[in-house]
C-alpha positions as CSV (number, residue, x, y, z in Angstrom):
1,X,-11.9,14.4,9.1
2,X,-12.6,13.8,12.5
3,X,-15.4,11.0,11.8
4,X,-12.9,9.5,9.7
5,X,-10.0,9.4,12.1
6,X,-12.5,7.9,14.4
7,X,-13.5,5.1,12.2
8,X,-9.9,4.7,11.8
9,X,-9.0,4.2,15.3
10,X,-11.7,1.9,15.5
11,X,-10.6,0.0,12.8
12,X,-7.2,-0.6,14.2
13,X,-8.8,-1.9,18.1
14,X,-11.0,-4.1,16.4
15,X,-8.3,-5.9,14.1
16,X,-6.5,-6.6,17.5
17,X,-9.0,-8.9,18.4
18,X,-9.1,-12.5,17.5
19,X,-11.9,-14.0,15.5
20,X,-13.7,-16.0,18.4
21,X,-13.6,-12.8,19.9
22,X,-15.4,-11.1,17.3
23,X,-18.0,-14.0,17.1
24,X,-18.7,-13.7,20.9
25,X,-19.3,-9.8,20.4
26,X,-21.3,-10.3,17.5
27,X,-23.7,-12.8,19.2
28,X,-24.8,-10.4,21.9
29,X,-25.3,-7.3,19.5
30,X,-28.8,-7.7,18.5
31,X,-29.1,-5.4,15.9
32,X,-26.4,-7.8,14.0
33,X,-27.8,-10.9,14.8
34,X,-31.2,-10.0,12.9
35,X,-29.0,-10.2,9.6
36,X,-29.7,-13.6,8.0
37,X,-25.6,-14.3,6.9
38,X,-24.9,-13.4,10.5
39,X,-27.3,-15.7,12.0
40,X,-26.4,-18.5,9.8
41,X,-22.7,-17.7,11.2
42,X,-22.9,-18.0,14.2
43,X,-24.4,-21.5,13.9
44,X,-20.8,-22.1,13.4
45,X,-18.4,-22.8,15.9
46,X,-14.9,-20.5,16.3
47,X,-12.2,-21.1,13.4
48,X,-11.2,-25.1,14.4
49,X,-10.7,-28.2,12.0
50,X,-13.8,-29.9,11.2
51,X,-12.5,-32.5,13.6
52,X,-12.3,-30.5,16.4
53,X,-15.0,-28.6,16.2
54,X,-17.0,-29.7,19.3
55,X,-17.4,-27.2,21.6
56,X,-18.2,-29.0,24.8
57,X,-14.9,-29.1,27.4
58,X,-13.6,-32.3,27.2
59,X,-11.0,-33.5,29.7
60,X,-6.8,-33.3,28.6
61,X,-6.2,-35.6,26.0
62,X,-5.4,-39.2,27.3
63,X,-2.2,-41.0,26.0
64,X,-4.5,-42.5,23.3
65,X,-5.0,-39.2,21.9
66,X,-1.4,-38.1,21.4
67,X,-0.6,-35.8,18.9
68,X,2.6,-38.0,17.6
69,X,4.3,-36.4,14.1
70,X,6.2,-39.5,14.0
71,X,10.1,-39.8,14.3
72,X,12.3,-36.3,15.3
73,X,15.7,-34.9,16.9
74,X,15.4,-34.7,20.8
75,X,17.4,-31.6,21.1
76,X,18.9,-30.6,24.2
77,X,17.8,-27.4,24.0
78,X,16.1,-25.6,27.3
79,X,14.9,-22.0,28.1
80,X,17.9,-21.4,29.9
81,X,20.2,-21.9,27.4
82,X,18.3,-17.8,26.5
83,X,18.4,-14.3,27.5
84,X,15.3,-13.0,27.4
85,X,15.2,-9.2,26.2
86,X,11.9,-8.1,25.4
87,X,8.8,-8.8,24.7
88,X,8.1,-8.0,21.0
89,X,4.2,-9.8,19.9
90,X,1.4,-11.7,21.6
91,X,-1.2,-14.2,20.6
92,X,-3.9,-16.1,22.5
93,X,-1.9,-18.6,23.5
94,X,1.3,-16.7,24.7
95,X,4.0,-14.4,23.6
96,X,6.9,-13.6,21.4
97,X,10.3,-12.4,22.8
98,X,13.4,-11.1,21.4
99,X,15.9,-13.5,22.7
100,X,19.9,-13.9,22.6
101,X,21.5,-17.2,22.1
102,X,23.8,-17.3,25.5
103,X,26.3,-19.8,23.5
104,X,26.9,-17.9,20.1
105,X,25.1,-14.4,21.0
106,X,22.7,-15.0,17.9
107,X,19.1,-13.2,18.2
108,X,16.2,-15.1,17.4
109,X,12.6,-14.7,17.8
110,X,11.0,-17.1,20.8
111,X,7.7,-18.0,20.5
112,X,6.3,-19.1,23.6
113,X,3.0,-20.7,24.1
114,X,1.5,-22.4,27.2
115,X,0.2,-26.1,26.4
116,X,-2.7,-25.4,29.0
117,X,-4.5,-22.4,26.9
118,X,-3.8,-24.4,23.8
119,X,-5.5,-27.5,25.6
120,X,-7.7,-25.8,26.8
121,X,-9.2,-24.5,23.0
122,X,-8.3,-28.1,21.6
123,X,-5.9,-25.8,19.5
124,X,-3.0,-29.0,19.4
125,X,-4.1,-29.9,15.6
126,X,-3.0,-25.6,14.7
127,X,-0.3,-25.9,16.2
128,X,1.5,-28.8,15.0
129,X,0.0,-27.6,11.5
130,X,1.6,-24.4,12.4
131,X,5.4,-26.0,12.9
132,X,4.7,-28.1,10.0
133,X,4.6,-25.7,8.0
134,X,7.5,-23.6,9.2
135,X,9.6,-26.9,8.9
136,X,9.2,-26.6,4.8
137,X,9.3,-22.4,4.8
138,X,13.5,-22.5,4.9
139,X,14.3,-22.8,1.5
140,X,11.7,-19.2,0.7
141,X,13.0,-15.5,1.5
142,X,10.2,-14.2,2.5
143,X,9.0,-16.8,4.9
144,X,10.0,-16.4,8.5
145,X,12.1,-19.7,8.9
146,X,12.0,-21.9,12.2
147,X,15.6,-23.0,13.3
148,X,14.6,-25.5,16.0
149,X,12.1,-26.4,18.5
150,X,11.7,-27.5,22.1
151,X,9.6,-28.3,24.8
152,X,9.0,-28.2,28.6
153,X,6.3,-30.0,30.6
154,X,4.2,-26.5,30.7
155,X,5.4,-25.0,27.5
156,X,6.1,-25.3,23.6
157,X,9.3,-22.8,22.1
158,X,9.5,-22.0,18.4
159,X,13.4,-20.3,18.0
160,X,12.1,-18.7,14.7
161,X,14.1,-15.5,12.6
162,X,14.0,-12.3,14.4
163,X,12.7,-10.1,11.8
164,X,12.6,-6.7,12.9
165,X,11.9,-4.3,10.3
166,X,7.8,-4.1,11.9
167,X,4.7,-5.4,10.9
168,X,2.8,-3.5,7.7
169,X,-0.3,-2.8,9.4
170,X,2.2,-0.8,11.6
171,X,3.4,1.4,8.6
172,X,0.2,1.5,7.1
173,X,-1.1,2.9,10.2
174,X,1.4,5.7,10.4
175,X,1.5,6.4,6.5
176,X,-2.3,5.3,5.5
177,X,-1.7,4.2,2.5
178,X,1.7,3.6,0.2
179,X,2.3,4.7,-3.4
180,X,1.4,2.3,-6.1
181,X,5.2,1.0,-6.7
182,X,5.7,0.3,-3.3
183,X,2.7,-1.3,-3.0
184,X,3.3,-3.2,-6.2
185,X,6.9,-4.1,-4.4
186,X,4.9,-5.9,-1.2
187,X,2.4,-7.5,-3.7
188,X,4.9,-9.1,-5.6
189,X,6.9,-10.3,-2.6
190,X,3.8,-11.4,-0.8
191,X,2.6,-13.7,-4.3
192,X,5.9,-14.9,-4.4
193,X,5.2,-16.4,-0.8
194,X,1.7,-17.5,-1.0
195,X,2.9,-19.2,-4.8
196,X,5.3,-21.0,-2.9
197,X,2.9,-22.5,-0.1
198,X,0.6,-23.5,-2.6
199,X,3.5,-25.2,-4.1
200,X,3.6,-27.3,-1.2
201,X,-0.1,-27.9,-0.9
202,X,-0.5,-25.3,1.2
203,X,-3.2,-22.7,2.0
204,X,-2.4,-19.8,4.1
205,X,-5.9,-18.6,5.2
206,X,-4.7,-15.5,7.2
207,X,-3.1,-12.6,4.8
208,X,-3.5,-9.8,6.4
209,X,-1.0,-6.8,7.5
210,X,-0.5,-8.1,10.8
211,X,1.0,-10.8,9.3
212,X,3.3,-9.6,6.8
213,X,6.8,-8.2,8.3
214,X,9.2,-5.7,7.0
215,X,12.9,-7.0,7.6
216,X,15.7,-5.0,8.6
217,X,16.1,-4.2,4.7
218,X,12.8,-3.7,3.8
219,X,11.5,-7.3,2.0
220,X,8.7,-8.8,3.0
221,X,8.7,-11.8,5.5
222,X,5.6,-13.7,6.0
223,X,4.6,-15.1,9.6
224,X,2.0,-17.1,12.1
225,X,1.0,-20.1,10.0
226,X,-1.4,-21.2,12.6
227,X,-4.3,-20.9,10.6
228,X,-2.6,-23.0,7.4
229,X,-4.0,-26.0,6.0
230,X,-1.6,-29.1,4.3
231,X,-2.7,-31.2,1.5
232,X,-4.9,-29.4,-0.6
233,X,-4.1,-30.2,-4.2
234,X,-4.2,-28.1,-6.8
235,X,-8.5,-29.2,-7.3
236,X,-8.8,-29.5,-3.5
237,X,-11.2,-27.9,-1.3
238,X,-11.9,-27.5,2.7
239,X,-14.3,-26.1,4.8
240,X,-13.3,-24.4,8.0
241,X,-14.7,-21.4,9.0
242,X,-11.8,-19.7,9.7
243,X,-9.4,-16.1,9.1
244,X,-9.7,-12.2,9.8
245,X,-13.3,-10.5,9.6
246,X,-12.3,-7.9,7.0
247,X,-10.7,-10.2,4.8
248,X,-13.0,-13.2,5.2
249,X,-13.5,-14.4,1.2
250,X,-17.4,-14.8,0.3
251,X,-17.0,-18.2,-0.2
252,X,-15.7,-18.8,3.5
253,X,-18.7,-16.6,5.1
254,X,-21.1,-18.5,2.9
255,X,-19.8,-22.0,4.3
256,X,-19.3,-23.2,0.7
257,X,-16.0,-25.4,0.4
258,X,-13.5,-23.2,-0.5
259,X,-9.7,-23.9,-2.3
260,X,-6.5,-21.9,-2.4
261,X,-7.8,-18.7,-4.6
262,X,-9.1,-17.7,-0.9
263,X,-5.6,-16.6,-0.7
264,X,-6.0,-14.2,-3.9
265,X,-8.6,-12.8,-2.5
266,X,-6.9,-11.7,0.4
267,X,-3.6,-10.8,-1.1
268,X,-6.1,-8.6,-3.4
269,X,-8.0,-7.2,0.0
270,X,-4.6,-6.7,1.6
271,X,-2.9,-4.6,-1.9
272,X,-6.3,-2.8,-1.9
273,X,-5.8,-1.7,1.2
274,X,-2.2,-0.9,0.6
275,X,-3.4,1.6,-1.7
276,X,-6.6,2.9,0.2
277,X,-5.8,2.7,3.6
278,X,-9.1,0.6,4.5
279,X,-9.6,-2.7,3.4
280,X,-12.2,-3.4,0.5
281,X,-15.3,-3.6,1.7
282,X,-14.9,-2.3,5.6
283,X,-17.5,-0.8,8.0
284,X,-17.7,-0.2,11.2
285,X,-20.8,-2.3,11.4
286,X,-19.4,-6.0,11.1
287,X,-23.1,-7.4,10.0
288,X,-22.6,-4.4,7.2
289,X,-18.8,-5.3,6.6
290,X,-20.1,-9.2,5.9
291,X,-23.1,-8.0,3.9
292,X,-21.0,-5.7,1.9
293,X,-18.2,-8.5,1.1
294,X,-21.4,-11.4,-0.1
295,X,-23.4,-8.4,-2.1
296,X,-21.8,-5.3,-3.0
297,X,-19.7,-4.5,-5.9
298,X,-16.2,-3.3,-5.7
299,X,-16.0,0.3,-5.9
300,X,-12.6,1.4,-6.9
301,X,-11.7,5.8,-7.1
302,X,-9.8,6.4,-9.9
303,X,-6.5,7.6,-8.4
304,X,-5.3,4.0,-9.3
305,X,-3.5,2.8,-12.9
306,X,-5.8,0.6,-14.9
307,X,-3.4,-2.1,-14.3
308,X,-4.0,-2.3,-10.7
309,X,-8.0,-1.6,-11.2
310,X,-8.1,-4.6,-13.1
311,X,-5.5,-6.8,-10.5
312,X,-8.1,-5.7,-8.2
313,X,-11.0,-6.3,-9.7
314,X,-9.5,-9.8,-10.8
315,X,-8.2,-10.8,-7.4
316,X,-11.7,-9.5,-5.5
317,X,-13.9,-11.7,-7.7
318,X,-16.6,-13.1,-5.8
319,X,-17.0,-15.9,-7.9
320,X,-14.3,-18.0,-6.8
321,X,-13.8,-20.2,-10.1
322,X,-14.0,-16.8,-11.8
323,X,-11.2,-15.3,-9.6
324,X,-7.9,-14.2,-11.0
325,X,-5.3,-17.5,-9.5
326,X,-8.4,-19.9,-10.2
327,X,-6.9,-21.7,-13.4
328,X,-3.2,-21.7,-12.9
329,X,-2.5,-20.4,-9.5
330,X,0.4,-17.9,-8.9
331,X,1.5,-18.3,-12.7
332,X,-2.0,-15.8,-13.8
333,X,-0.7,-13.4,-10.8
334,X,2.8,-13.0,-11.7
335,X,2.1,-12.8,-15.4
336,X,-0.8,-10.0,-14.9
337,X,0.3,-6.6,-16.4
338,X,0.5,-4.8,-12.9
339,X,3.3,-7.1,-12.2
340,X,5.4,-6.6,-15.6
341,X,7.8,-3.9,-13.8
342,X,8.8,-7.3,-11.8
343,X,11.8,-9.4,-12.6
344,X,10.7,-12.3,-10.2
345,X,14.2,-14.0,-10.3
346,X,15.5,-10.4,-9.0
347,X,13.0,-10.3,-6.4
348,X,13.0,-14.0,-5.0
349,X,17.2,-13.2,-5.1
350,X,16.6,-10.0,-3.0
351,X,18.1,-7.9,-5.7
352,X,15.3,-5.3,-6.2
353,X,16.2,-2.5,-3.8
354,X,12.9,-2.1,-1.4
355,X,11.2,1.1,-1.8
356,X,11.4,2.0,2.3
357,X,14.5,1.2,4.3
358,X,13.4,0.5,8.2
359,X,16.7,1.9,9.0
360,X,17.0,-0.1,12.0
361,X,20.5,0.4,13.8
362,X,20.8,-3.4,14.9
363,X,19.1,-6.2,16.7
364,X,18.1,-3.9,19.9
365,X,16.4,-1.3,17.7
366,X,12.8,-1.5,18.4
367,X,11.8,1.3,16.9
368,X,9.0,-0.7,14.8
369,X,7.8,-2.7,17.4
370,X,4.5,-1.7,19.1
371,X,5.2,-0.3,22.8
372,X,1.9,-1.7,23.6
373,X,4.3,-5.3,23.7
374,X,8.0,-4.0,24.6
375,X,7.0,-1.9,27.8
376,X,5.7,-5.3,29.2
377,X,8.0,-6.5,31.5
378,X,9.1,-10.3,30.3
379,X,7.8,-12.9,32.9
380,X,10.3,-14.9,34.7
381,X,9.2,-18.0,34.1
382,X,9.5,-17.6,30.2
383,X,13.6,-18.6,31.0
384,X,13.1,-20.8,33.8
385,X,11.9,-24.9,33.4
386,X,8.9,-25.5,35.7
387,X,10.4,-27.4,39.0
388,X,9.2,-30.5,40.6
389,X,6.2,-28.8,42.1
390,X,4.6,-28.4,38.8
391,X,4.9,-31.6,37.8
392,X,1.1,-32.7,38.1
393,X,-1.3,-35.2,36.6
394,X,-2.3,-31.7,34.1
395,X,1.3,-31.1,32.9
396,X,2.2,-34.8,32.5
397,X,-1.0,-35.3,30.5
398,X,-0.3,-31.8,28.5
399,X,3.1,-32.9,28.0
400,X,2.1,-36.1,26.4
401,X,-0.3,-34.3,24.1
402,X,2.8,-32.5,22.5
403,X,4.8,-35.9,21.3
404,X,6.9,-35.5,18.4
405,X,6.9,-31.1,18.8
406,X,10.8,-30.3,19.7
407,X,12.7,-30.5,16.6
408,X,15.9,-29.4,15.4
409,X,17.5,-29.5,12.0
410,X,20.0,-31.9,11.1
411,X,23.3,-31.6,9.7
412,X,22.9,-31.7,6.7
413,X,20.3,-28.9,6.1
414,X,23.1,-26.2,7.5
415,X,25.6,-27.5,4.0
């Protein structure tokens, strides 16, 4: 028991780090760099578009370079126009606050990133991709939705839904694992979403609990499309080297092109782990973990309905153009038999009561939130627009990089 809580713990520290992270670690551990897949790995460079992925610094992007998405609303918004409560997430390239709306007292998620970091990791391309994305998610419910954005010379704001119901790897921590209709009830919401992106010519690329919220009722809200990638058709492929070690698809670790069934895979990593409390093919040892995922079968204990052993053994196919979604998509997820409890145009209506209640008692309940993020006291300048002083050659030249970002609905999309 007490190896296994151990392996546990360790488990949850290591999927706080980010994936370059990882790939720095792994390069100095040299029992792991003797194994062939990891060598040939880390002759890649950390999880950027093909385009961008030269690793030499470079300096800020010249006016020539501007990232420019083309005509948008210059909103008046500014950080001061927000009380900033707590802080509730953070990323690599800033944080996420709860935030009230001085004007109409509204709560809203603030995601605030600095331009320099992002610069500095030639991140712009995710980012845009990232609001992109979050621009088409308001018509699904369980996509977090953006309402507007804004910039200042130093910084980039996404006002996004506060969702508050905490992340599933945070239940899944305190429960271990969840009962196989409430883990059919996440899977179904979580397909619903992915269906929906790919819809859109959309690949996620990031499933994993971290990513999937609980809102104040219970449904599933998907977040952080930074990793997403636009216009791949239905036949389409890409190649970035990109995601979450344990739910890396074989495909992506053996550098082969790679379509949207990568997301199956991980929505069948993410329901096996629902119902195991690991994920499929984890080890401690990340050259084991990556050998285990390209080479070893999928061993499934029999505690599980035959349903959900074949959903799992169809979704964690190693063969991508063998993998359950490969043919038609979401339409081969939703009509599998695991799913056939599911009335989908109850669930994408929210009329399927969610098997756990968060029971939150309002906007300032925190209860799901990690303390790790809301003990942190929020930095002043978060509210504050940079003054003159900061008004250098760096910010003007990081401010021009960001062209076309701030954003704000129109009219029309409120009718």
């Amino acid at each position: 028991m007490k190896d296994k809580t151990t392996a546990l713990t360790s488990f949850m520290k290591q999927r706080r780090m980010g994936l370059n992270d990882f790939i720095q670690r792994l390069a100095t551990n040299s029992y792991a760099c003797k194994h062939p897949e990891v060598q040939s790995i880390l002759n890649l460079s950390p999880p950027q578009d093909a385009e961008l992925m030269n690793t030499n610094p470079s300096p800020p992007p010249s006016p020539s370079q501007q990232i420019n998405l083309g005509p948008s609303s210059n909103p008046s918004a500014k950080p001061s126009d927000f009380h900033f409560l707590k802080v509730i997430g953070k990323g690599s390239f800033g944080k996420v606050l709860l935030a009230r709306h001085r004007a109409d007292d509204e709560f809203y998620a603030v995601k605030v990133l600095q331009k320099k970091a992002i610069l500095k990791k030639k991140e712009e391309k995710h980012i845009m991709s990232e609001r992109n994305v979050l621009l088409k998610n308001v018509k699904h419910p369980f996509l977090v939705g953006l309402h507007y954005s804004f910039q200042t010379a130093d910084k980039l704001y996404f006002i996004l839904d506060y969702i508050n119901g905490g992340e599933l790897f945070y239940h899944l921590q305190r429960e271990r694992c969840f009962l196989e209709p409430r883990a059919r009830f996440y899977a179904a919401e979580i397909g619903s979403a992915l269906g929906y992106l790919h819809s859109l010519n959309i690949v996620y690329r990031d499933l994993k609990p971290e990513n999937i919220l609980l809102d104040s009722q219970g449904h599933i809200i998907l977040t952080d499309f930074g990793l997403c990638k636009e216009n791949i058709e239905p036949n389409g492929t890409t190649s970035t080297f990109c995601g979450t070690p344990e739910y890396l698809a074989p495909e992506v670790l053996q550098k082969q092109p790679y379509d949207r069934t990568v997301d199956w895979w991980c929505l069948g990593a993410v329901l096996y782990e629902m119902l195991y409390g690991l994920p499929p093919f984890y080890s401690r040892n990340t050259a084991e973990m990556y050998d285990n995922i390209l080479n070893k079968p999928l061993q499934l204990k029999p505690n599980i309905s035959n349903a959900a052993r074949h959903l799992l053994e169809g979704l964690l196919q190693k063969d991508r153009t063998k993998r359950l979604g490969c043919t038609d998509d979401f339409i081969e997820i939703k009509n599998h038999m695991f799913f056939s409890p599911i009335n989908w145009d109850d669930l994408n209506a929210k009329k399927i009561t969610p098997p756990f209640n968060p029971n939150v008692t309002g906007p300032n309940d925190l209860r799901h939130f990690d303390p790790e993020f809301t003990d942190e006291p929020v930095p002043n300048s978060i509210g504050c627009s940079p003054d003159s002083a900061l008004a250098t050659a760096s910010i003007k030249e990081a401010a021009e990089a960001f062209v076309g970002f701030s954003y704000a609905p129109s009219m029309d999309s409120y009718l």
